[in-house]
C-alpha positions as CSV (number, residue, x, y, z in Angstrom):
1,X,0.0,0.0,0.0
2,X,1.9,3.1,-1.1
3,X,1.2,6.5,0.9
4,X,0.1,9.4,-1.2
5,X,1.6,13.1,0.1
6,X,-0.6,15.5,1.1
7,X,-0.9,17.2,-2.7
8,X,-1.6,13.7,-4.2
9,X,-4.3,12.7,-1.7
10,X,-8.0,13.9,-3.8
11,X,-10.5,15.7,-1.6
12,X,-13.7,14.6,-0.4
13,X,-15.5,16.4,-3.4
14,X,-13.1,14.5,-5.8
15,X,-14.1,11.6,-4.5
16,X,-17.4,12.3,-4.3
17,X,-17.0,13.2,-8.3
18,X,-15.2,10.3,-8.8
19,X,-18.3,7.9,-8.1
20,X,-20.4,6.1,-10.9
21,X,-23.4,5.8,-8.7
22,X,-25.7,8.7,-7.9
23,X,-23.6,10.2,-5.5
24,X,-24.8,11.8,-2.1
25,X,-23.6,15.4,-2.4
26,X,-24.9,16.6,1.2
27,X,-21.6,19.0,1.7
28,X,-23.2,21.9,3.5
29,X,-22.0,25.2,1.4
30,X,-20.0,26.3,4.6
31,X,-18.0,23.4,4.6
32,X,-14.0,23.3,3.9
33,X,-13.8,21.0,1.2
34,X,-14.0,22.2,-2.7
35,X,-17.5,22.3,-3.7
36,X,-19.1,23.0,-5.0
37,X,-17.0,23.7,-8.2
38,X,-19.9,25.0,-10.6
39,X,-23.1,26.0,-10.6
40,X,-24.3,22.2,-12.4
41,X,-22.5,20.2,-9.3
42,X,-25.1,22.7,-6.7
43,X,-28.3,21.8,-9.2
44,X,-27.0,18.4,-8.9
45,X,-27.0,18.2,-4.9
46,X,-30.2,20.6,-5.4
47,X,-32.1,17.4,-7.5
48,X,-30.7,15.2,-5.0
49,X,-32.2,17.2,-2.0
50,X,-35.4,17.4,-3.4
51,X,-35.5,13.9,-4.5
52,X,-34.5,12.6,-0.5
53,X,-37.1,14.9,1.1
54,X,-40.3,13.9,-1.5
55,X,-38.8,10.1,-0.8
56,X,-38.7,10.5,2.7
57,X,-41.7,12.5,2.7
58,X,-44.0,9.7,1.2
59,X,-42.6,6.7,3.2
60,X,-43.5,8.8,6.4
61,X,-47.2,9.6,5.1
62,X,-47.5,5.7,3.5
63,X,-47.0,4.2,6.6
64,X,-48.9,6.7,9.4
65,X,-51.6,6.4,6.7
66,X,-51.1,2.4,6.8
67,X,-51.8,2.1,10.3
68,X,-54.6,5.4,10.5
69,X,-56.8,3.3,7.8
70,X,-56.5,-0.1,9.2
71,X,-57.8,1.5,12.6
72,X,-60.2,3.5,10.8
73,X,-61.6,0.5,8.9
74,X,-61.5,-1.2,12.5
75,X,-58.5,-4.0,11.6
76,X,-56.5,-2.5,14.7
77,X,-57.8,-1.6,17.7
78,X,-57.4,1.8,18.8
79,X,-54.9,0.7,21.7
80,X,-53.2,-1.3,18.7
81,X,-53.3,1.8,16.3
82,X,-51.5,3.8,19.7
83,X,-48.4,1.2,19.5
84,X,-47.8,1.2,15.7
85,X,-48.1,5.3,16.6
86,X,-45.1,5.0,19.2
87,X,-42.9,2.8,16.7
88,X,-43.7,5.5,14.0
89,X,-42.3,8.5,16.0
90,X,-39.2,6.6,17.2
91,X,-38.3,5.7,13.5
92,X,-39.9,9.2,12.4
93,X,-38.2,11.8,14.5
94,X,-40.0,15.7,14.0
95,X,-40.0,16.3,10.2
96,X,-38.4,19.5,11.3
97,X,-34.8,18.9,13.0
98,X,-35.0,20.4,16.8
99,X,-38.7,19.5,17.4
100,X,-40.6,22.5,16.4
101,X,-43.9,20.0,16.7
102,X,-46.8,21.2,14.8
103,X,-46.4,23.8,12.8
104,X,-50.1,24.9,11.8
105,X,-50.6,27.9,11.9
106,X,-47.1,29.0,12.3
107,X,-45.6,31.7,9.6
108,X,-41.9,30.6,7.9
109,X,-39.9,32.9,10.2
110,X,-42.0,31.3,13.5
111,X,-40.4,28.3,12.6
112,X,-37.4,29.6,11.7
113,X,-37.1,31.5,14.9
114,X,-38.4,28.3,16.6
115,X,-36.0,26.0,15.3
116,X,-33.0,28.4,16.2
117,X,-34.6,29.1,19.6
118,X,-34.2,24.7,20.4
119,X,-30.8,24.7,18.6
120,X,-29.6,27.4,21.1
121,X,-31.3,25.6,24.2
122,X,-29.8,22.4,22.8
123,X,-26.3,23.5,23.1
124,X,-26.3,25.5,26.3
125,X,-27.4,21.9,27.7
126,X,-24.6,20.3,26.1
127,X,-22.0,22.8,27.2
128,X,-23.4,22.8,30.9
129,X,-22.8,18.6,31.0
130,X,-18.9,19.0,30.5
């Protein structure tokens, strides 16, 4: 196994480049590797974003719908429906990172302001533990 110097050695983007697979471009734009390069590389990560949320988005509401139905057409009881509920929110964690929780009702920046408002309160507990 040969060791490549530092100017040899590609970056994460290169590699990321250098896949024949749909690659999984989630490098934030702050972050310190090279990308994106171009303007077709951010579409690219753009399509790929979109593509992962709708995915996401329709196994979520395929299977609360699942069990929703089978206890509306009484196959599960309701105690039943309230267990395949619990096993749905520990796979499903808040479609909004930081758990805003329902956001009816809310404007844009009220969740914005929400979510930033958890993220703080997050770290000040995690810098009072140690």
């Amino acid at each position: 196994m040969s060791e490549e110097s530092p100017e040899e050695k590609p970056t994460h983007a290169e590699r990321v480049r250098g896949r024949r697979k749909k690659p999984s471009l989630r490098l934030p734009p702050d972050s310190p590797h090279d990308w994106p390069k171009n303007f077709n590389e951010l579409v690219e990560w753009y399509s790929h974003e979109v593509e992962d949320i709708t995915r996401a988005a329709q196994m979520r509401i395929q299977e609360a719908s699942a069990f929703v139905d089978d206890c509306g057409n009484r196959k599960i009881s309701l105690e039943d429906a309230r267990k395949r509920w619990a096993e749905y929110s520990d796979k499903w964690p808040d479609p909004f990172p930081g758990g805003v929780g329902w956001t009816r009702g809310k404007s844009d920046d009220e969740i914005n302001e929400e979510k930033a408002r958890r993220r703080t309160e997050r770290l000040e507990r995690e810098r009072s533990r140690g």
